[in-house]
C-alpha positions, -999 to 999 in steps of 0.1 A, spaced: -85 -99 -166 -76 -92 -207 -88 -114 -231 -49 -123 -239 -49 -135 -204 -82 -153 -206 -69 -168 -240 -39 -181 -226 -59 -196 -195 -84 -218 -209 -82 -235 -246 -100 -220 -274 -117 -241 -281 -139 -245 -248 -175 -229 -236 -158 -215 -208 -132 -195 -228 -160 -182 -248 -176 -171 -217 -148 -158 -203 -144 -133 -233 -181 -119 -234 -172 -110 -198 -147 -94 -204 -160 -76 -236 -190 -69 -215 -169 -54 -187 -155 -29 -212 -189 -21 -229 -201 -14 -192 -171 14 -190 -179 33 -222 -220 33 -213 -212 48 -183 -202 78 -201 -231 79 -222 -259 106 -221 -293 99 -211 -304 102 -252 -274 78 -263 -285 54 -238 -323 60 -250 -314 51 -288 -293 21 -277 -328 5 -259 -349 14 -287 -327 -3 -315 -323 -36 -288 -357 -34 -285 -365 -34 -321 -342 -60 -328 -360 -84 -304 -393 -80 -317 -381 -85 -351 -363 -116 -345 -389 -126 -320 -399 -157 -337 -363 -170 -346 -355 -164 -317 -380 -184 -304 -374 -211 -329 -336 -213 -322 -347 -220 -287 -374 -248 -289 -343 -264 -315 -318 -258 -292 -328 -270 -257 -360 -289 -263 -378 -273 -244 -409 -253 -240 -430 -243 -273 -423 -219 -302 -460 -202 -301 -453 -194 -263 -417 -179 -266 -426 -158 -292 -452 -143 -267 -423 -142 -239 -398 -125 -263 -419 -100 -279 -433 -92 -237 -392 -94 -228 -382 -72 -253 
């Protein structure tokens, strides 16, 4: 499915059409990894992984803040582990 089609599927205004087009983007990120080399794909890690464990704490804030639930002090010790 194209994101034109997805767009003209659901309004734009919903979750689910939000969804819908980070699967979609994902589907064509997928395509273009699997032509990376094994060094490409090595750089790619190390940069998400340095992201995580820089944002480790906002992250963990946003989370508490957005659902609720859990604590900050223990999500920052599950992100920076996850990352």
């Amino acid at each position: 499915m194209t994101i034109a089609a997805i767009e003209a599927a659901t309004p734009k205004t919903t979750a689910a059409h939000e969804i819908d087009v980070m699967a979609v983007k994902a589907l064509k990120a997928l395509e273009q990894f699997k032509g990376f080399t094994q060094e490409q794909v090595d750089s790619i890690t190390e940069a998400m992984t340095a992201a995580g464990v820089a944002n480790e704490r906002f992250l963990a804030e946003f989370a508490v803040e957005e659902t609720g639930i859990g604590n900050v002090e223990d999500k920052v010790i599950k992100n920076h582990f996850g990352t």
